[in-house]
TIBA-554599 format. One record per residue (C-alpha): residue number from 1; x, y, z. Coordinates in steps of 0.5 Angstrom, whole numbers, plus 500, padded with zeros to 3 digits. Example, Ala and Ser with C-alpha at 12.3 -4.5 7.8 and 13.67 -1.06 7.14 Angstrom:
BEGIN
1/525/491/516
2/527/498/514
***
This chain:
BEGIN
1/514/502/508
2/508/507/510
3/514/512/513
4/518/512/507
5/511/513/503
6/509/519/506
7/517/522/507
8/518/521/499
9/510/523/497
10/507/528/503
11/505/533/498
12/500/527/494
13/498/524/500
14/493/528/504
15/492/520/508
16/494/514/509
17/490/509/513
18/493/502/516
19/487/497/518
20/490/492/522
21/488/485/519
22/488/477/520
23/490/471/516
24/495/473/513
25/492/479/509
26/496/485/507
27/493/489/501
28/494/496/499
29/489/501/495
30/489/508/493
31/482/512/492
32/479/506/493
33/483/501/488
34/486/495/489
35/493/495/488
36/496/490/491
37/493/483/495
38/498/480/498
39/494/474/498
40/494/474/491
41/501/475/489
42/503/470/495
43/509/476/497
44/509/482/500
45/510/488/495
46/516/492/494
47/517/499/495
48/516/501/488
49/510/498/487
50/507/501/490
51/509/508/489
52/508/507/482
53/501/508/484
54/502/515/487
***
């Protein structure tokens, strides 16, 4: 998902950061915002999701 983010928006995106975690997390923010927590939806995100975002 990050490489097809940063092929479709690489003029909105100046930086993406993938910080690996434990138990279970995967959670997304842009400039600072929670968008998306993976342990409170139960589920990954789906791409639009998160490009909404952008």
């Amino acid at each position: 998902m990050a490489t097809s983010l940063l092929e479709e928006y690489r003029q909105r995106i100046a930086g993406l950061t993938l910080v690996p975690g434990s138990g279970g997390c995967f959670e997304v923010s842009v400039d600072g915002v929670l968008v998306f927590s993976k342990l409170r939806e139960g589920r990954y995100p789906e791409y639009q999701e998160i490009a909404a975002h952008l």
